[in-house]
N, C-alpha and C positions, 0 to 999 in steps of 0.2 A: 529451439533456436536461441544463441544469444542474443545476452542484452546490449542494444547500441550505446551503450555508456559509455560513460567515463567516471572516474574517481580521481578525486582532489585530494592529496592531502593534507590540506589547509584552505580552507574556503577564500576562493580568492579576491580578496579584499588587501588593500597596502596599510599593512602594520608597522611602525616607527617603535623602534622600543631601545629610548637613548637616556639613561637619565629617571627612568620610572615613569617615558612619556607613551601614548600609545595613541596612535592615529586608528581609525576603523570607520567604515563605510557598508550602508545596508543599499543594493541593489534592488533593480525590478528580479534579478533575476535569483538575486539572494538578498529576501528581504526580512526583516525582524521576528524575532521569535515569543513575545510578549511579556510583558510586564513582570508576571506573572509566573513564567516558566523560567523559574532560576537554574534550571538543568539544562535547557534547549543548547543545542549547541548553534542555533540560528541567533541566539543570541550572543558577546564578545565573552566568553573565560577568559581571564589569568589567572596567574599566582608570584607571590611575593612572599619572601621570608623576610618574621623579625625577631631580630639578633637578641634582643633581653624584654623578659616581664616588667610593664607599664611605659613600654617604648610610643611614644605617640605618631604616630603614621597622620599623614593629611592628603587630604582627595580632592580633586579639582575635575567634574565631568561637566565639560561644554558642546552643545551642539547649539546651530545657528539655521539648522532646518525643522527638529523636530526635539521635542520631549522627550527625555531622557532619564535614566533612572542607575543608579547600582546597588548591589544588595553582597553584603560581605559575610563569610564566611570562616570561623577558627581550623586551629588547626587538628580538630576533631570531627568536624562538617558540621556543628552548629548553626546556625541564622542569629547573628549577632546584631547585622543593624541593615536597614532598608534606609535609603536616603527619599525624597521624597520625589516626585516628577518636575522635570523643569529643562530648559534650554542652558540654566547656568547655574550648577550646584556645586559646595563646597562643605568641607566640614572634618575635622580632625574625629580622631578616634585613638582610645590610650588600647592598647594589647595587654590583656591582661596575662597573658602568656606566650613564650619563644614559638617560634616554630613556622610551618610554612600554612599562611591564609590564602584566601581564594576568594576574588571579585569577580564579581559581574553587571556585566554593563548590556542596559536591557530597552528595549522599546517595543512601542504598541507593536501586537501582531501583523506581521506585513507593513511596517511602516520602512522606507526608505528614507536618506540621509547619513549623514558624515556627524563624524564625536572624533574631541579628543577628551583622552583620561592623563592627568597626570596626579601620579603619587608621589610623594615625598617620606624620609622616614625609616625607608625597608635597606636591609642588608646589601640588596646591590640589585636594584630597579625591581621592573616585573617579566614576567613571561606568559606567554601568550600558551593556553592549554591547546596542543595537536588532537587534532579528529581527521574524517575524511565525510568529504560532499557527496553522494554518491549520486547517480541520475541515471534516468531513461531514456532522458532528450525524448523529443514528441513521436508520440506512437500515437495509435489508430485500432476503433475496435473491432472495423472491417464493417462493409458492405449491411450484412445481418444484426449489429449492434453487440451491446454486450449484454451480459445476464442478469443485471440486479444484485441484492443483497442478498443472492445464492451461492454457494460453492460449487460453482460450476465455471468450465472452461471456456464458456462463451466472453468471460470475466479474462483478463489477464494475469498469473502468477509468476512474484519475481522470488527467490530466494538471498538471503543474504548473512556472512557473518559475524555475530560479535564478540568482538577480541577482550573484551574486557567488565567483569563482574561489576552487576549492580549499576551500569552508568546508564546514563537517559540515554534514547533516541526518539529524536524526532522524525515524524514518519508525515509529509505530505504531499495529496491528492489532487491537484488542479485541473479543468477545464475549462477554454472557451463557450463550449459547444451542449455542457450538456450535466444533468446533476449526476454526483459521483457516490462511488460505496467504497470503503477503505475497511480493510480485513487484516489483522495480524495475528498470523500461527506457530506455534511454538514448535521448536523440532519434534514432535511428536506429533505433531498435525491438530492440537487442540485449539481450541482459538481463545487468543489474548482477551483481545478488544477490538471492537466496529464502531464505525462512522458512517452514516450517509446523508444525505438528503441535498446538501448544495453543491457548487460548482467547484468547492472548496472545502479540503476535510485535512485534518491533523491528526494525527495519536502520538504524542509523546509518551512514554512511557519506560521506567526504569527493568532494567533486564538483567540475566544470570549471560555468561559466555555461550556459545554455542550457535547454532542454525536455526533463523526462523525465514516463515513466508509470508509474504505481502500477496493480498489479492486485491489488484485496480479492478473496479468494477465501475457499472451505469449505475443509476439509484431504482431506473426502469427498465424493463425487459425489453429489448430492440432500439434501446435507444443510442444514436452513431454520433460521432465526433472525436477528437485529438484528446488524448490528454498528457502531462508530463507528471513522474512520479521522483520525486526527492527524498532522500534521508540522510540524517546530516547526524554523525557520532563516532564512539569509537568501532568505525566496520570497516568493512571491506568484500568485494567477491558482490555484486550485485551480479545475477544473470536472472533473465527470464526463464521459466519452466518449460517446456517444450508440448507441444500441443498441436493438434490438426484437428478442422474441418469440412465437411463434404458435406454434400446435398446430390443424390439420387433421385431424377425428371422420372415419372414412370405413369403407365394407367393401370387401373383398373377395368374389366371389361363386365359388362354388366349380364346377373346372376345368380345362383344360390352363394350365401355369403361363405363356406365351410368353402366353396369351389373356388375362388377368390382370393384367396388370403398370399398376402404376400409378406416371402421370409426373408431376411436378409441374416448372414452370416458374420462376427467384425470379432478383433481379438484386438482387448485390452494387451497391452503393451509395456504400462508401468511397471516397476516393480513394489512401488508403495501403492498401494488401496488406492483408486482412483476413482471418480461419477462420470456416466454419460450420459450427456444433454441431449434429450431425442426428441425433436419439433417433427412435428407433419402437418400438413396444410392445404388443402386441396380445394378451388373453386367452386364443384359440383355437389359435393356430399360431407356430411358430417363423418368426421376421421375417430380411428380405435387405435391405441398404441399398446404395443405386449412387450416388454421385455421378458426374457428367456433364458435361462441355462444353455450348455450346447446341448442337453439331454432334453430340450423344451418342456421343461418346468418351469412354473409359472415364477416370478420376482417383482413383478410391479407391473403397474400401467394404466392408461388415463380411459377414461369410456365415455365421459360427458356428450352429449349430441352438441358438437362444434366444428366447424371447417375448418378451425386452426387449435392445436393441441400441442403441450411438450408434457414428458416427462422428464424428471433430474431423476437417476436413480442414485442409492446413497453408494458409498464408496465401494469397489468393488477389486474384487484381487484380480491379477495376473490371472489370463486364461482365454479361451473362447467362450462367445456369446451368440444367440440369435435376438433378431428384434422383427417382431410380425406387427404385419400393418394392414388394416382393412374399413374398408367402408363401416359406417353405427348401423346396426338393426339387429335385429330377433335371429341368433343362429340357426339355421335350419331355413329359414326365410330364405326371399330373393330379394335383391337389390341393384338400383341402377349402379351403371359403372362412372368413372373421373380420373382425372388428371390428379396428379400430386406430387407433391416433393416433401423426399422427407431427408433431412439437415440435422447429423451428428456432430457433434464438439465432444473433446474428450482428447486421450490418449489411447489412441486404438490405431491398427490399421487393417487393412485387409475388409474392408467393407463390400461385400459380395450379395448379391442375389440366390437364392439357392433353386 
C-alpha cells in the first residue's frame, strides 16, 4: 500500500531572509532537533559567503520563548565556534578565510518557539539550506498490535530515498499510545541502527545516496495504538512497503496426533527475501508450529507446551510454502481436539488449507 504522506520541500516554518535576517519558528508539529545535533535538519541551516580573509561577520540570535544556541561552520565543514545557550546572544567572529560558511541555529530536542537570527558582515545576507519533511500522518498497527524489536511485518516498513552523499537525516518515532522500535536498513537490507524502548525514538544519522528502509515498530509484541513516523533531510519518495495479514478460525478434532495435523499452503510474493510471522493460539490445548518447504521439509518451528505461540521465520525467497499446525504431545499419541487461529503477517498470498 502507499504511504498517506506528504513531502514538504521546506519544512514549514516563515523564514524572512532580508538583509542577513532570518525569522524561524519550531512547532508541536515540527519541533527542535537538539543542541547537539548540528546536522539535524529539525534544527534551522543556512549559509552565507564571505567575500575576503579576516572579514569580521556579527551574529545576533534572539528568542523570547526558549534557549537557543548557533554553532558555525568554515568553508571546509569544520566546527569553528559554538556560541553558548541563552534567549539573547551575540558575538562577532573574524573569517579566517573566503568562501561560503554554514550556521546553525539549534534548540533542546523537541523544544518549541520562535528565534530570530541576524547576521551582519557576509557578501549578500544568508540562505536558508532546502531539505524535504517527509511523513506518515497517523497510522495504526491494527487490531493484533505490532511486532517489537523484530524484523517482522507485524512492524510497519516505509522505504525512502537519499538524494545526496554523506548528509544527515533525521529519522523519528512518535506515539501516544504505546512504547516504539525505530529500525534503519541500508539498501541491501542490512541494518544501520535501532531504537526502542519509549514513546519516542530518533536515529539521526549521516548516509551515502541511495534507498533505505525504516521499520516503525511496538517496543512489545501485541502492543496496539497510532503512531506518526517523520524524516526530515535531503530525501524524498517516502512509501510504505506493502504487506498483508490473515488469521484462519479452524478446529482441531480430537485423536491420534499424526491423524490431526493441519497443513496450510501460502506463497511468499516478494521478490527480495522476505519473513513470515506465524502466531497460533488456541484456548483448549497447547499449540505446535512447523514451517515447511512446499516439499515439506522441515525450516523451523516452535514446540514449547503453550496455548499461544509465534514463530518469525528468517528471510525467505520468492516461492511456495506449507505451514503445519497441531495440537503439543507425543507423536504417535492421542490428544484432545480445540479451536484455534492461526494469524500470518508477511508478504504472501494465497493462504490455503490443504
Amino acid at each position: 500500500m502507499g504511504c498517506p504522506g506528504k513531502e514538504d520541500p521546506i519544512e514549514e516554518v516563515e523564514t524572512k531572509l532580508k538583509d542577513g535576517l532570518a525569522n524561524g519558528e519550531w512547532s508541536s508539529a515540527s519541533t527542535a532537533g537538539g543542541f547537539e545535533n548540528y546536522t539535524s535538519f529539525k534544527n534551522f541551516l543556512y549559509t552565507f559567503e564571505v567575500a575576503a580573509a579576516n572579514q569580521v561577520v556579527s551574529f545576533e540570535l534572539i528568542s523570547g520563548d526558549i534557549n537557543v544556541q548557533y554553532t558555525l561552520f568554515d568553508p571546509i565543514g569544520n566546527r569553528v565556534e559554538t556560541s553558548t545557550q541563552g534567549r539573547q546572544i551575540s558575538s562577532p567572529y573574524t573569517a579566517k578565510s573566503p568562501g561560503i560558511y554554514r550556521i546553525v541555529v539549534s534548540a533542546d530536542r523537541r523544544a518549541i518557539g520562535k528565534f530570530s537570527l541576524k547576521v551582519t558582515g557576509t557578501k549578500a545576507g544568508i540562505e536558508p539550506v532546502s531539505f524535504q519533511a517527509l511523513r506518515s500522518e497517523t497510522q495504526n498497527w491494527g487490531p493484533l498490535g505490532g511486532g517489537a524489536g523484530k524484523k517482522t511485518f507485524k512492524n510497519h516498513f516505509y522505504t525512502f530515498e537519499v538524494v545526496e552523499d554523506n548528509s544527515a537525516i533525521d529519522i523519528e518515532l512518535l506515539s501516544a499510545d504505546t512504547e516504539v522500535s525505530l529500525f534503519l536498513y541500508d539498501n541491501l537490507g542490512a541494518l544501520v541502527t535501532a531504537r526502542q524502548s519509549s514513546r519516542y525514538e530518533y536515529i539521526l544519522y549521516a548516509v551515502k545516496k541511495g534507498v533505505y528502509t525504516v521499520m516503525a515498530g511496538t517496543d512489545s509484541r501485541g502492543s496496539v495504538g497510532n503512531y506518526n513516523l517523520h524524516i526530515f533531510g535531503k530525501t524524498k519518495n517516502l512509501k510504505r512497503v506493502s504487506s498483508s495479514s490473515e488469521t484462519k478460525s479452524e478446529k482441531w478434532n480430537a485423536g491420534k496426533i499424526g491423524e490431526i495435523l493441519h497443513i496450510y499452503s501460502i506463497d511468499i510474493t516478494s521478490d527480495a527475501n522476505s519473513p513470515l510471522d506465524i502466531e497460533l493460539a488456541s484456548p483448549d490445548v497447547n499449540v505446535v508450529i512447523e514451517l515447511q518447504d512446499k516439499s515439506g521439509d522441515n525450516i523451523g518451528g516452535i514446540y514449547g507446551a503453550q496455548k499461544s505461540q509465534f514463530y518469525l521465520s528468517k528471510d525467505l525467497p520468492k516461492g511456495s510454502y506449507r505451514i503445519q499446525v497441531r495440537p503439543s504431545g507425543t507423536l504417535g499419541g492421542s490428544t484432545s481436539g480445540g479451536k484455534y487461529d492461526l494469524t500470518v503477517a508477511g508478504q504472501f498470498a494465497n493462504l490455503k488449507k490443504m
